[in-house]
C-alpha positions in Angstrom: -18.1 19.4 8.1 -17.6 17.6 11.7 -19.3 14.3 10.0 -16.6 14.3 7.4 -14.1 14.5 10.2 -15.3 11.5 12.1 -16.3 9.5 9.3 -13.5 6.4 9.1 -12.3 5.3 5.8 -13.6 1.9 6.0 -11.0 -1.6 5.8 -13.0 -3.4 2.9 -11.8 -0.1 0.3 -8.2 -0.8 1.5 -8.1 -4.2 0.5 -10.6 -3.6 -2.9 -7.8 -1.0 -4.1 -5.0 -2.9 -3.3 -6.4 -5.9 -5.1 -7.4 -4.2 -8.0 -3.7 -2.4 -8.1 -2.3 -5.7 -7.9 -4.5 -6.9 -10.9 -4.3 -3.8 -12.7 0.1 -4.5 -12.3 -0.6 -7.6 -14.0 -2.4 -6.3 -17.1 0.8 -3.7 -17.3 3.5 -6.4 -16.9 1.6 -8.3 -20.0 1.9 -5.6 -21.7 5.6 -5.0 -21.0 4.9 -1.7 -19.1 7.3 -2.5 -16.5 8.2 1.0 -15.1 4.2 2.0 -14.5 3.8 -1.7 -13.3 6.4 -1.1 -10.5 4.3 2.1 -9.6 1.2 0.2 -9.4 2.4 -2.6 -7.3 3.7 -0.7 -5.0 0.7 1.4 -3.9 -1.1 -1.6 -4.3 1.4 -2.7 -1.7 0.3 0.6 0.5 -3.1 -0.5 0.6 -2.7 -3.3 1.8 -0.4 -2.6 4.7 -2.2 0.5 5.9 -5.0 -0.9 7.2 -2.7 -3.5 9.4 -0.9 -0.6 10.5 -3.9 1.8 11.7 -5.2 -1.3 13.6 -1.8 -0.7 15.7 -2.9 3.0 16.1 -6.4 2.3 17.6 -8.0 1.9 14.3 -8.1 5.9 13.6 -7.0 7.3 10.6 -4.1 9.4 11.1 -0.8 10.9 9.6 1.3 8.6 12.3 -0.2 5.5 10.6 0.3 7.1 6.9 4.0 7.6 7.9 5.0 4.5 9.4 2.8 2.5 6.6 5.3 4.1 3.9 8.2 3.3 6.5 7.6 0.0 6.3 7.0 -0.5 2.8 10.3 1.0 2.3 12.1 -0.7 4.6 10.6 -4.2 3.5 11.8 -3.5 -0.3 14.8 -2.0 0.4 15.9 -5.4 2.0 13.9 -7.6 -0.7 16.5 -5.5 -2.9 19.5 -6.1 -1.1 18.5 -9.8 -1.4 17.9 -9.9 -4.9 21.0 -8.0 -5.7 22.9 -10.5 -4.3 21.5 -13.7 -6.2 
């Protein structure tokens, strides 16, 4: 059990999911599945910030970098929002 607590999730799996949420978006905005579409983008969005974020943590994997990833993606929409409210 001690190997599966040092084992590191590696960087490359971050990006691979986020890329393939991104495309997988796509397909459902083609389809005009916009709510699931919103979903997908943003945890594609999550994948792709984590890893930038647990760099800033000493590149461990912890529940401090899982936090202030979803901080950050929150705060970063919430003002893309804001903006595009008041176009």
């Amino acid at each position: 059990m001690s190997y599966l607590r040092d084992k590191k999730i590696r960087t490359s799996l971050f990006v691979y999911l986020g890329i393939l949420c991104l495309l997988f978006c796509g397909l459902l905005v083609k389809q005009d599945l916009f709510f699931p579409a919103i979903f997908a983008l943003l945890v594609g969005i999550f994948f792709f910030f984590y890893p930038l974020i647990r760099f800033l943590f000493g590149g461990k994997d912890s529940i401090a970098a899982l936090a202030t990833t979803m901080y950050i993606e929150a705060k970063a929409l919430s003002k893309l929002s804001r903006k595009s409210k008041k176009k």
